[in-house]
N, CA, C and O atoms as CSV, one atom per row, in Angstrom:
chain,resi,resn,atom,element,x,y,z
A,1,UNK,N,N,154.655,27.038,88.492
A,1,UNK,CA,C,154.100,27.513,87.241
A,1,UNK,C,C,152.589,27.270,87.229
A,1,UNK,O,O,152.174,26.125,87.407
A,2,UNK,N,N,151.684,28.365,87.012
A,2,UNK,CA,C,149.983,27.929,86.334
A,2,UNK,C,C,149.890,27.193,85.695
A,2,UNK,O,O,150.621,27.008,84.722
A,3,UNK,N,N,148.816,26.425,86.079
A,3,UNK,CA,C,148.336,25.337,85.109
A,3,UNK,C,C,147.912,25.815,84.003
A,3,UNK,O,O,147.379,26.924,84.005
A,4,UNK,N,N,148.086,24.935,82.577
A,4,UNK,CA,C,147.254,25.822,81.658
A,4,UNK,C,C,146.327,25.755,81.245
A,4,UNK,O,O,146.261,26.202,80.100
A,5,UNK,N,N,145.323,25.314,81.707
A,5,UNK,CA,C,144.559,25.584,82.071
A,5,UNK,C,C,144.044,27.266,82.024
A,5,UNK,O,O,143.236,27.857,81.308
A,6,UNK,N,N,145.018,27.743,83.261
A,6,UNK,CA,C,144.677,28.949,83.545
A,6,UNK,C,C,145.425,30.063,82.367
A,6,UNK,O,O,145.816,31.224,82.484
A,7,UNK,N,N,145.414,29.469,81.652
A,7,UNK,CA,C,146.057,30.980,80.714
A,7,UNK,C,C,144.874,31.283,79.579
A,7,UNK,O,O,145.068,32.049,78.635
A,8,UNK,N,N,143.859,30.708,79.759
A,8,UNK,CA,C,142.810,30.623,79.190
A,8,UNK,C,C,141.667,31.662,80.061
A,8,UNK,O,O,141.128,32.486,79.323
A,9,UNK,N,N,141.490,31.684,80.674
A,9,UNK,CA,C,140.660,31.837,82.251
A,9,UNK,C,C,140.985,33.817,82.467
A,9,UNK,O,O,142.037,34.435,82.305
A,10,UNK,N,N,139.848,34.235,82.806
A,10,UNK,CA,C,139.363,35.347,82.915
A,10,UNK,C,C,139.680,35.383,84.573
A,10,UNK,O,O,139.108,36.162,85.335
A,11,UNK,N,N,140.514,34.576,84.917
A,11,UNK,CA,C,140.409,34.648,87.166
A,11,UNK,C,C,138.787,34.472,87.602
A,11,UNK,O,O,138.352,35.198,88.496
A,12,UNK,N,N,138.163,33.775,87.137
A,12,UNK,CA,C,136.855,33.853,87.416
A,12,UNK,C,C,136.996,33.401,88.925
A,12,UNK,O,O,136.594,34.226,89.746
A,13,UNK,N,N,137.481,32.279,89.385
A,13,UNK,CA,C,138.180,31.916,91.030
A,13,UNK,C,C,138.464,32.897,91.884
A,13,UNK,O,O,138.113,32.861,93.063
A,14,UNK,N,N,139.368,34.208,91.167
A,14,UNK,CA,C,139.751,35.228,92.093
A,14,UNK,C,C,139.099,36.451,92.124
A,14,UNK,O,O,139.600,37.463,92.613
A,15,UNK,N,N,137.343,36.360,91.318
A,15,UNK,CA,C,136.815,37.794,91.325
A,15,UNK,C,C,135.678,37.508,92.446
A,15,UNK,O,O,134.518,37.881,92.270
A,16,UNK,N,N,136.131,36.759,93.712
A,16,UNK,CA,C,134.651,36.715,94.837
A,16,UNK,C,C,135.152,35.711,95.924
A,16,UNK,O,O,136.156,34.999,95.946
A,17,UNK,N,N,134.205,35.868,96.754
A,17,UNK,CA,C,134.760,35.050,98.555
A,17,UNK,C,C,133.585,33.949,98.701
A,17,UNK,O,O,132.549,34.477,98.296
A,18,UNK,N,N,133.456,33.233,98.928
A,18,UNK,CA,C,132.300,32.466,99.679
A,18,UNK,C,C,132.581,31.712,100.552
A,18,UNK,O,O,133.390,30.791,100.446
A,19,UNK,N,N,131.888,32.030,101.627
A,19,UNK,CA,C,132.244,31.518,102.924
A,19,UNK,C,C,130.606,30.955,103.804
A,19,UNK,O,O,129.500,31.472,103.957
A,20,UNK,N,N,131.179,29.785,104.167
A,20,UNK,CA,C,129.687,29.131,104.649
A,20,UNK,C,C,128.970,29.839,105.577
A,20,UNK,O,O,129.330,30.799,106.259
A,21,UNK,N,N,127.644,29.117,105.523
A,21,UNK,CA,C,126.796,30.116,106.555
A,21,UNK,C,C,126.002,29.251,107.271
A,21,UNK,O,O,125.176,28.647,106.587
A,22,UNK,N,N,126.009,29.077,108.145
A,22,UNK,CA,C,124.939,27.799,109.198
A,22,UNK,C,C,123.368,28.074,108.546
A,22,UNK,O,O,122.645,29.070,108.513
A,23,UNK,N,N,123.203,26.439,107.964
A,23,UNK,CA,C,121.790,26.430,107.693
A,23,UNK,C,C,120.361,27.278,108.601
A,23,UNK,O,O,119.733,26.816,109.554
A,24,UNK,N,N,120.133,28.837,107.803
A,24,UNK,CA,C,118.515,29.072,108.523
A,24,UNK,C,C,117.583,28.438,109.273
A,24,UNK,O,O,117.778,27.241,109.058
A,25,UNK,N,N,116.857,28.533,109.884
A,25,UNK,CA,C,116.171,27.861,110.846
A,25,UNK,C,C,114.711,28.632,111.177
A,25,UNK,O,O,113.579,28.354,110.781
A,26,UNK,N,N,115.260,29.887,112.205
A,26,UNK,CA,C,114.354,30.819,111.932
A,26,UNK,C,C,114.450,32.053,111.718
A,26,UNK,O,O,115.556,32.537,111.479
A,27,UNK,N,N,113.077,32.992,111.766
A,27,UNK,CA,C,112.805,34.013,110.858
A,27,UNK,C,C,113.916,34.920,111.083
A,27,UNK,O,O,114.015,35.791,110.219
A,28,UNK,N,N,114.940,34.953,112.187
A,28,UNK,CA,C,115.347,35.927,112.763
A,28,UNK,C,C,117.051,35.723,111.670
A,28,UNK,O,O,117.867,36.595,111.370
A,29,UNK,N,N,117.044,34.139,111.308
A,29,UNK,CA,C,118.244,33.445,110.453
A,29,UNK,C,C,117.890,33.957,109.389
A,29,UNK,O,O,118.867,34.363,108.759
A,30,UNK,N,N,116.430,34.222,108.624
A,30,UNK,CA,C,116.330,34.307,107.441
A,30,UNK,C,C,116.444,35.815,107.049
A,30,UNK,O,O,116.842,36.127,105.927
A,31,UNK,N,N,116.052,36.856,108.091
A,31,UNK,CA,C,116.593,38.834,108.547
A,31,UNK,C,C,117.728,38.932,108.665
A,31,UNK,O,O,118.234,40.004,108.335
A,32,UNK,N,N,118.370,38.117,109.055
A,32,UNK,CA,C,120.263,37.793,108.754
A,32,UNK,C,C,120.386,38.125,107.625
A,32,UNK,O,O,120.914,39.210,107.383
A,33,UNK,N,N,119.971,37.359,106.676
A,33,UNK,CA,C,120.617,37.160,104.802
A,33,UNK,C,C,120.161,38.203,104.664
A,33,UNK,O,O,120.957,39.030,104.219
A,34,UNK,N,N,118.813,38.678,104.933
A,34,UNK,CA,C,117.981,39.904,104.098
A,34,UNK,C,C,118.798,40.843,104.133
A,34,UNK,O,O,119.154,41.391,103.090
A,35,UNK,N,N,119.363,41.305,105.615
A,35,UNK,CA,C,120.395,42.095,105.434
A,35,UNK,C,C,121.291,42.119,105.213
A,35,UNK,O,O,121.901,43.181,105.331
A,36,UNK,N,N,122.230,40.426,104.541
A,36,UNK,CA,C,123.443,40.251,103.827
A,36,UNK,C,C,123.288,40.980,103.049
A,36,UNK,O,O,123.996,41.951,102.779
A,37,UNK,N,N,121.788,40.433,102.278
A,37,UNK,CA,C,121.761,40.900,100.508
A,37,UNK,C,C,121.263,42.275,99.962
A,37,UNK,O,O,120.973,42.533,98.794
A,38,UNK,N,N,121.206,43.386,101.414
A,38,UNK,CA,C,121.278,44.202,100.536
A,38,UNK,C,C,122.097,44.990,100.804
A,38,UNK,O,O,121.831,46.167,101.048
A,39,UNK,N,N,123.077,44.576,100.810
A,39,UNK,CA,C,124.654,45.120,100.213
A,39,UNK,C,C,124.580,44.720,99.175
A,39,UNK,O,O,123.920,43.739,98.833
A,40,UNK,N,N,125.511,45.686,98.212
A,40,UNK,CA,C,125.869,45.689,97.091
A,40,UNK,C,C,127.103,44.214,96.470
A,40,UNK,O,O,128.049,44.098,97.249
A,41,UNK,N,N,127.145,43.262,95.335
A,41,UNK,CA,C,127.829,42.343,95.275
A,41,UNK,C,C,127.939,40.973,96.451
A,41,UNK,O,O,128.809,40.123,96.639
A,42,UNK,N,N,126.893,41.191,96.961
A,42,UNK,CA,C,127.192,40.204,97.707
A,42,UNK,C,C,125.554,38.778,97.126
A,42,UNK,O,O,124.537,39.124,96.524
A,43,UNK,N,N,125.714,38.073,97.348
A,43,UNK,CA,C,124.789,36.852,97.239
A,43,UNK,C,C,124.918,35.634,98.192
A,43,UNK,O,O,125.794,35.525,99.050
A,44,UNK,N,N,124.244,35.012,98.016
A,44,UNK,CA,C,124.054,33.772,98.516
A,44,UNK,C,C,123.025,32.981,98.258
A,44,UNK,O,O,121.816,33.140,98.084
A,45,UNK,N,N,124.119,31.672,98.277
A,45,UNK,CA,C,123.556,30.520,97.383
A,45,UNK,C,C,123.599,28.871,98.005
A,45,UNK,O,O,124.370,28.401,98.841
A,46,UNK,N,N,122.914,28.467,97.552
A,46,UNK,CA,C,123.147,26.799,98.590
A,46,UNK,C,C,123.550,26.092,97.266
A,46,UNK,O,O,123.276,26.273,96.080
A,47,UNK,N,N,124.388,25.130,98.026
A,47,UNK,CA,C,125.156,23.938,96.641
A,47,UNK,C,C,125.161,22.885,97.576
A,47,UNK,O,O,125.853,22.947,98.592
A,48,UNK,N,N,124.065,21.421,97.171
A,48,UNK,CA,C,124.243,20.535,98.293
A,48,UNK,C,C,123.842,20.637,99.645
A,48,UNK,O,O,124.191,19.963,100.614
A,49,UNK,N,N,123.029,21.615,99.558
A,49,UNK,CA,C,122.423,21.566,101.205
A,49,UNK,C,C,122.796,22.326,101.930
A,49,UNK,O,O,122.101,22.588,102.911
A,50,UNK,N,N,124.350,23.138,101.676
A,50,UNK,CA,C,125.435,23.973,102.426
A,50,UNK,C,C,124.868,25.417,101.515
A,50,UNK,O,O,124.533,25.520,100.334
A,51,UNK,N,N,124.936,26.524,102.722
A,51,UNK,CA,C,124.423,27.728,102.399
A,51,UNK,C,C,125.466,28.226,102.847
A,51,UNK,O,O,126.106,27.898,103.846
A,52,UNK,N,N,125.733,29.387,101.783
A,52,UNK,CA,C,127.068,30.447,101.449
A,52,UNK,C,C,126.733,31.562,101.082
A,52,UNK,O,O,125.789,31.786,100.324
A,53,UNK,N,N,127.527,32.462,101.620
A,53,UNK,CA,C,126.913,33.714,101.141
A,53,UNK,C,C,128.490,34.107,100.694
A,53,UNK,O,O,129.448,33.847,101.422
A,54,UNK,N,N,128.596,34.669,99.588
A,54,UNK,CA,C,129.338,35.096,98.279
A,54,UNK,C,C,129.302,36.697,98.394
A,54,UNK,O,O,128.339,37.384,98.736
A,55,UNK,N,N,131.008,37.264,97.904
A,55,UNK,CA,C,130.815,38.798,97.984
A,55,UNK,C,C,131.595,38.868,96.608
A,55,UNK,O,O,132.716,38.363,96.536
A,56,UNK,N,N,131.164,39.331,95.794
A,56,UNK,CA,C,131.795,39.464,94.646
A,56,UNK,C,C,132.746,40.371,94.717
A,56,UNK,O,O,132.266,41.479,94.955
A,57,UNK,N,N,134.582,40.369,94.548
A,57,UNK,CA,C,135.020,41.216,94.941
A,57,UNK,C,C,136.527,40.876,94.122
A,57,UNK,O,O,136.771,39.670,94.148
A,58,UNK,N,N,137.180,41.394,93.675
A,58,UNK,CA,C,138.416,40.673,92.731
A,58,UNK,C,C,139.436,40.843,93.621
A,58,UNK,O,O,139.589,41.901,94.231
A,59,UNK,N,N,140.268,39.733,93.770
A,59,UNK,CA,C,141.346,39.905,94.608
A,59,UNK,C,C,142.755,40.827,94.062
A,59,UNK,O,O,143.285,40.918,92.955
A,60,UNK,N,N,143.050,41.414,95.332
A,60,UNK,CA,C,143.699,42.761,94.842
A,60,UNK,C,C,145.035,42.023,94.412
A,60,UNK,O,O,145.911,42.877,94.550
A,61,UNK,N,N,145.413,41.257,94.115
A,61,UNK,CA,C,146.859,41.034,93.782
A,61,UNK,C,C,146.261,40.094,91.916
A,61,UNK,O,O,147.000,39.300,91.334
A,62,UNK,N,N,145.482,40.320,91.627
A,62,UNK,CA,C,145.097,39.829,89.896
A,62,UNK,C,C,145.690,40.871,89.215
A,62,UNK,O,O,145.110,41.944,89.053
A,63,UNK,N,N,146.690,40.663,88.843
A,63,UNK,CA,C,146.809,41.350,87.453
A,63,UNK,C,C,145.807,41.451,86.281
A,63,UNK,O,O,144.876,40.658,86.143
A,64,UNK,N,N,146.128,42.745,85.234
A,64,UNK,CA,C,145.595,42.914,84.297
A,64,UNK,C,C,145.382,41.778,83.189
A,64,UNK,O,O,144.234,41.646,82.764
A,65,UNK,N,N,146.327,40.998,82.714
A,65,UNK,CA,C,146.444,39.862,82.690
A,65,UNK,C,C,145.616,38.899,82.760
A,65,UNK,O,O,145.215,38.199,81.831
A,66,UNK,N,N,145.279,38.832,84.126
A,66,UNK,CA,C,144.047,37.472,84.884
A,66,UNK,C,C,145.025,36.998,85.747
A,66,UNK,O,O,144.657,36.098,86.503
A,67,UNK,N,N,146.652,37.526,85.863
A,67,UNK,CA,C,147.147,36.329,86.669
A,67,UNK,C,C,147.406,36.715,87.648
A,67,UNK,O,O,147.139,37.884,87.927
A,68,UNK,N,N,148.161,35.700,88.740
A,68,UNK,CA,C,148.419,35.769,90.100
A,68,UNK,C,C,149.942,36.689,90.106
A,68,UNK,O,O,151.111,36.380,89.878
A,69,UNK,N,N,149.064,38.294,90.593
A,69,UNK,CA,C,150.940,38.965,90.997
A,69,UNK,C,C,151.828,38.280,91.883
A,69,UNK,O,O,153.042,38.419,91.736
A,70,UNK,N,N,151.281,37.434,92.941
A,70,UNK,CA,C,152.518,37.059,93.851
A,70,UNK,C,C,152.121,35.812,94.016
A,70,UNK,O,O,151.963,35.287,95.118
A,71,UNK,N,N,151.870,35.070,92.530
A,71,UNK,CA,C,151.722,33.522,92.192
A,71,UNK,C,C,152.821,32.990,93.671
A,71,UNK,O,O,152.326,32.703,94.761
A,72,UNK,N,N,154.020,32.959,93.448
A,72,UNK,CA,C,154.995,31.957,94.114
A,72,UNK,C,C,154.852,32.441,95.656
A,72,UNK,O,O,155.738,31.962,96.363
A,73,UNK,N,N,154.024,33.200,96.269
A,73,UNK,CA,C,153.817,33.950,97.352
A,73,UNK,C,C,152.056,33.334,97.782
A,73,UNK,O,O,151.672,33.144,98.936
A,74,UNK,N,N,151.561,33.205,97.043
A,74,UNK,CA,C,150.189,33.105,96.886
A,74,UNK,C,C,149.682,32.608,98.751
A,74,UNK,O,O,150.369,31.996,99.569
A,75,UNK,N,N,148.619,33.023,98.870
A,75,UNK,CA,C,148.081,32.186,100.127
A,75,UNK,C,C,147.782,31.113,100.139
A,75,UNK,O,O,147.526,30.562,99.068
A,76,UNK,N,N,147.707,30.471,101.248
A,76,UNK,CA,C,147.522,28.553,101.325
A,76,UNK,C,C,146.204,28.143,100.430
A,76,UNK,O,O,146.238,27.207,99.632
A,77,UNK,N,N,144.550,29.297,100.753
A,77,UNK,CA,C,143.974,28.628,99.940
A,77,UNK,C,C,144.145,28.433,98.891
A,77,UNK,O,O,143.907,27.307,98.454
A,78,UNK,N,N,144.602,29.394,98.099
A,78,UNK,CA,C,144.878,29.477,96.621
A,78,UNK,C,C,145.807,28.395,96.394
A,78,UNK,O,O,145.521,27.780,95.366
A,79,UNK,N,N,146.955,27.892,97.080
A,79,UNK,CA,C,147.904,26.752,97.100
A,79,UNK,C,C,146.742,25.637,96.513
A,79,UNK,O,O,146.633,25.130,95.397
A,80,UNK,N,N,146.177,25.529,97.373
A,80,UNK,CA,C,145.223,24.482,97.941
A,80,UNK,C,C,144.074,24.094,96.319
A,80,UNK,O,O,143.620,22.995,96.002
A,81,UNK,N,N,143.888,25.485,95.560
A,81,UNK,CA,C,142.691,25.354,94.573
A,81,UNK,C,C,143.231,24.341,93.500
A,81,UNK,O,O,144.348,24.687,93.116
A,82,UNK,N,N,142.953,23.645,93.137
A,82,UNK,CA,C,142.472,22.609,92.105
A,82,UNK,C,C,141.539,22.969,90.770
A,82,UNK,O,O,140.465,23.570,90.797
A,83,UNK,N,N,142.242,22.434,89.572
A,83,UNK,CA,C,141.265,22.687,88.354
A,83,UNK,C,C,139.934,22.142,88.280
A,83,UNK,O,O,138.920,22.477,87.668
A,84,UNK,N,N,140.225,21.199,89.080
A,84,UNK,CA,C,138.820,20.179,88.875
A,84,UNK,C,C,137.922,20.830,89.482
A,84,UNK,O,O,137.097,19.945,89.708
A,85,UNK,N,N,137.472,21.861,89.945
A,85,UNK,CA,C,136.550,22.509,90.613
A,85,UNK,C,C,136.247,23.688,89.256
A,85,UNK,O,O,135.086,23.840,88.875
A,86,UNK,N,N,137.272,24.391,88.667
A,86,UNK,CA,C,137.309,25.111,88.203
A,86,UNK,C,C,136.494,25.775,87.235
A,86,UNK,O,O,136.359,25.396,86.072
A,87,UNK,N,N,135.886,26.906,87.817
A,87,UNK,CA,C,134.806,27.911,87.791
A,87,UNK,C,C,134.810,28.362,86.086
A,87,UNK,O,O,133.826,28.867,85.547
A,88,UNK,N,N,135.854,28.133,85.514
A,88,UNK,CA,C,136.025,28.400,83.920
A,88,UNK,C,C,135.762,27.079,82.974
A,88,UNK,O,O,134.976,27.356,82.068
A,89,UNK,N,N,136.126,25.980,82.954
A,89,UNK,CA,C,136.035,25.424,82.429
A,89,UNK,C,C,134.833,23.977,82.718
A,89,UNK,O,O,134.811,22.885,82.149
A,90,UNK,N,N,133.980,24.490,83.752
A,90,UNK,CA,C,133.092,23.539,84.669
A,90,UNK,C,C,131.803,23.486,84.222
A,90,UNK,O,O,130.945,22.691,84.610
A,91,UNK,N,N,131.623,24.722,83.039
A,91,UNK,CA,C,130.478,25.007,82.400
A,91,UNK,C,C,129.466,25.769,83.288
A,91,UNK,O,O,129.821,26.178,84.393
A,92,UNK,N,N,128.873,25.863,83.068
A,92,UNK,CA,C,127.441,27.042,83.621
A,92,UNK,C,C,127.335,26.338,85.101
A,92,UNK,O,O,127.288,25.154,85.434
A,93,UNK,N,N,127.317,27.538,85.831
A,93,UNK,CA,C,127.196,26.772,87.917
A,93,UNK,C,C,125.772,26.616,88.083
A,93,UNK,O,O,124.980,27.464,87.672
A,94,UNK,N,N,125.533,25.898,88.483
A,94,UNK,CA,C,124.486,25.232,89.105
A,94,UNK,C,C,124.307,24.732,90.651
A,94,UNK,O,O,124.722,23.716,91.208
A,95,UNK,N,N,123.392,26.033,91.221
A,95,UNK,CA,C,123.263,26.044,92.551
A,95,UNK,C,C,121.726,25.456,92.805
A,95,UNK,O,O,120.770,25.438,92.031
A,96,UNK,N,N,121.827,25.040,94.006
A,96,UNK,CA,C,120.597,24.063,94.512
A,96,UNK,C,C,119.639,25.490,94.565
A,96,UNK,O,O,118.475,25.519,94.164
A,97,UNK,N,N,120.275,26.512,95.067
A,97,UNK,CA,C,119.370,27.934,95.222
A,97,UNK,C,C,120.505,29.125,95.053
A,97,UNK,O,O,121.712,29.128,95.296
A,98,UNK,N,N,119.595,30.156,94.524
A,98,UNK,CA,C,120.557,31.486,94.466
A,98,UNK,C,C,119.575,32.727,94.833
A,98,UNK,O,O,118.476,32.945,94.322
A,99,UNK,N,N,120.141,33.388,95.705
A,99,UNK,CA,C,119.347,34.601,96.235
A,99,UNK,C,C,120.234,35.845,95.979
A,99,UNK,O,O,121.337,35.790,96.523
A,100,UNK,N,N,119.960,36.963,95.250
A,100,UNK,CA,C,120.597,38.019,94.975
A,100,UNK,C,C,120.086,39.096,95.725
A,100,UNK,O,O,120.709,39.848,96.474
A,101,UNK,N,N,118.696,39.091,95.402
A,101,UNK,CA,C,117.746,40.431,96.200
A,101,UNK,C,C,116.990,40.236,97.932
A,101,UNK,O,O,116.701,39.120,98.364
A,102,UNK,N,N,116.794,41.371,98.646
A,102,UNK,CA,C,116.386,40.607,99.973
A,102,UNK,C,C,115.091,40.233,99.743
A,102,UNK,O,O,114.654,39.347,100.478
A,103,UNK,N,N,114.293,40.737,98.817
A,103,UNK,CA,C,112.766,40.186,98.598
A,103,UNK,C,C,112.668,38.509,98.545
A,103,UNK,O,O,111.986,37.670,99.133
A,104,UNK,N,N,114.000,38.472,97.250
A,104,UNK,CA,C,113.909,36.532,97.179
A,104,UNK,C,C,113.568,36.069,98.401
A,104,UNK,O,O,112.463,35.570,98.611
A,105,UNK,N,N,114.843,36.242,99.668
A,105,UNK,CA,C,115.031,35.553,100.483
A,105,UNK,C,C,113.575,35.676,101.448
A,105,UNK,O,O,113.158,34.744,102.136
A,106,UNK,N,N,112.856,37.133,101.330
A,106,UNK,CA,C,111.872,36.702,102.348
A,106,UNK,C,C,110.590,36.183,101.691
A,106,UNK,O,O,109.701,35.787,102.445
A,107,UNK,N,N,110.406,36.144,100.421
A,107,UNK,CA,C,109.718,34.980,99.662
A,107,UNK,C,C,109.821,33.458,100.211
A,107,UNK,O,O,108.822,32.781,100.453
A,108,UNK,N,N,111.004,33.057,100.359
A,108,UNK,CA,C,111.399,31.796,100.595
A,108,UNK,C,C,111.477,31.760,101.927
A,108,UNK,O,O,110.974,30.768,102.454
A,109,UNK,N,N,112.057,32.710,102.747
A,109,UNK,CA,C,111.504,32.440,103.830
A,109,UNK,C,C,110.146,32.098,104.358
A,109,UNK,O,O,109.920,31.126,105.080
A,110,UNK,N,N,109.185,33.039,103.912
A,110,UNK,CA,C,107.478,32.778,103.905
A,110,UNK,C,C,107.295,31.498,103.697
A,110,UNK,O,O,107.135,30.773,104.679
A,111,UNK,N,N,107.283,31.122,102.801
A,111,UNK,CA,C,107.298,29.612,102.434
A,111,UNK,C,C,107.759,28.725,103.391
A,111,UNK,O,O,107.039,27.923,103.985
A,112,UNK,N,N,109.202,28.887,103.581
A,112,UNK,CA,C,109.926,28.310,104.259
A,112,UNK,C,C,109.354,27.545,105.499
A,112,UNK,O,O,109.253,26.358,105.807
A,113,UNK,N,N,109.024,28.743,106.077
A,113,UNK,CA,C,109.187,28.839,107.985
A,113,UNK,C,C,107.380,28.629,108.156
A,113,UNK,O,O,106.866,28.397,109.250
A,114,UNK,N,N,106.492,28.778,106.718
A,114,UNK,CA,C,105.327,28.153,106.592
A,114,UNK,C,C,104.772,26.940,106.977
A,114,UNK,O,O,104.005,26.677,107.903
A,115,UNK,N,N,105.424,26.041,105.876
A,115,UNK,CA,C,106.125,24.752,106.050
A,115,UNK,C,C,106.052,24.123,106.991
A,115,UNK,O,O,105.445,23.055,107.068
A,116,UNK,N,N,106.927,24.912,108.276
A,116,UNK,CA,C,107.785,23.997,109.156
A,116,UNK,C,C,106.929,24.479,110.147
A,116,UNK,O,O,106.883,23.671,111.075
A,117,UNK,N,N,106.103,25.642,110.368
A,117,UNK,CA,C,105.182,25.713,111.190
A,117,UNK,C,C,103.468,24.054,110.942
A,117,UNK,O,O,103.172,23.144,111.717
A,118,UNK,N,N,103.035,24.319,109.980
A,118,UNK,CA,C,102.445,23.594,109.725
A,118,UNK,C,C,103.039,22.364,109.593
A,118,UNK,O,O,102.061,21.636,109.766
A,119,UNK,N,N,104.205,21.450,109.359
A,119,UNK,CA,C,104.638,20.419,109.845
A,119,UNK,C,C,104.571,20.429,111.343
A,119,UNK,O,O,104.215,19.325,111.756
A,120,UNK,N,N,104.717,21.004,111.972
A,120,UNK,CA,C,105.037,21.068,113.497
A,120,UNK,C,C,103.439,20.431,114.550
A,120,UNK,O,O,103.258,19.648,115.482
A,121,UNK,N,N,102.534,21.396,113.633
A,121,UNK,CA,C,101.214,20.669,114.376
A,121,UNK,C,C,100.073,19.996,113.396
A,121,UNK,O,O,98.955,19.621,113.748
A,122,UNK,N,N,100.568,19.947,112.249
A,122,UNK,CA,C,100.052,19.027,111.554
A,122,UNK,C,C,98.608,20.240,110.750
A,122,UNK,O,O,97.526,19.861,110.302
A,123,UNK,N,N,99.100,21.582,110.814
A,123,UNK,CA,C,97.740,22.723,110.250
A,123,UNK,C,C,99.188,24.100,110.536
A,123,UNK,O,O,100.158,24.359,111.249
A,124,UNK,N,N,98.384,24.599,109.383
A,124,UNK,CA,C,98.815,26.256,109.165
A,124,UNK,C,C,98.404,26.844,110.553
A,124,UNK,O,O,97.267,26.730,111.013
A,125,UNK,N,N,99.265,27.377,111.072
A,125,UNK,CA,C,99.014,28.449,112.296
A,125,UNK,C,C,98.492,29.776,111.395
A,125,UNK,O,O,98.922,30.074,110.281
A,126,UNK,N,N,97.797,30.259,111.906
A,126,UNK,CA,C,97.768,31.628,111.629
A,126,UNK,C,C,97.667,32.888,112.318
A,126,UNK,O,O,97.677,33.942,111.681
């Protein structure tokens, strides 16, 4: 049986994917995302240091409802999800960073890979 929790809950858990992404490094890591993000619904965001890139996408077995059509069938992760994480009642998300557009990311990249050049010899290369 759903927790109840979830009879409250819009499936906010089951409308998207996020799956980790090996921390950027260089420029060629940061032309990666650029071209994650410009696909349509997709983002990426760091929580804790760990970078994810997110596809907003509702899982095809949500009912109209919000609920799980093949609840007692469900896949292991979903087995696996816990309220205490839970995307509805957790209040407003708060990511260390969120990138939607590819401009963000090569903003921050600039910066970024700036940075780590000028850490490297102690002066801005140019």
């Amino acid at each position: 049986m759903p927790n109840r929790l979830c009879e409250h809950c819009t499936a906010t858990c089951c409308r998207y994917i996020a799956l980790p992404l090996d921390t950027p490094v260089s420029a060629e890591d940061f032309d990666d995302i650029r071209w994650y993000l410009a696909h349509e619904n997709v983002t990426v965001f760091v929580e804790k240091g760990d970078w994810y890139i997110s596809f907003a996408t509702p899982c095809r077995y949500l009912d109209r409802d919000f609920r799980c059509g093949i609840y007692k069938k469900r896949p292991r992760i979903c087995r696996g999800y816990r309220t205490g994480a839970c995307d509805y009642h957790g209040g407003e998300y708060r990511y260390d960073l969120l990138f939607c557009e590819p401009a963000e990311i090569e903003r921050y990249a600039a910066e970024r890979l700036g940075r780590m050049k000028k850490g490297r010899s102690g002066k801005r290369k140019e």
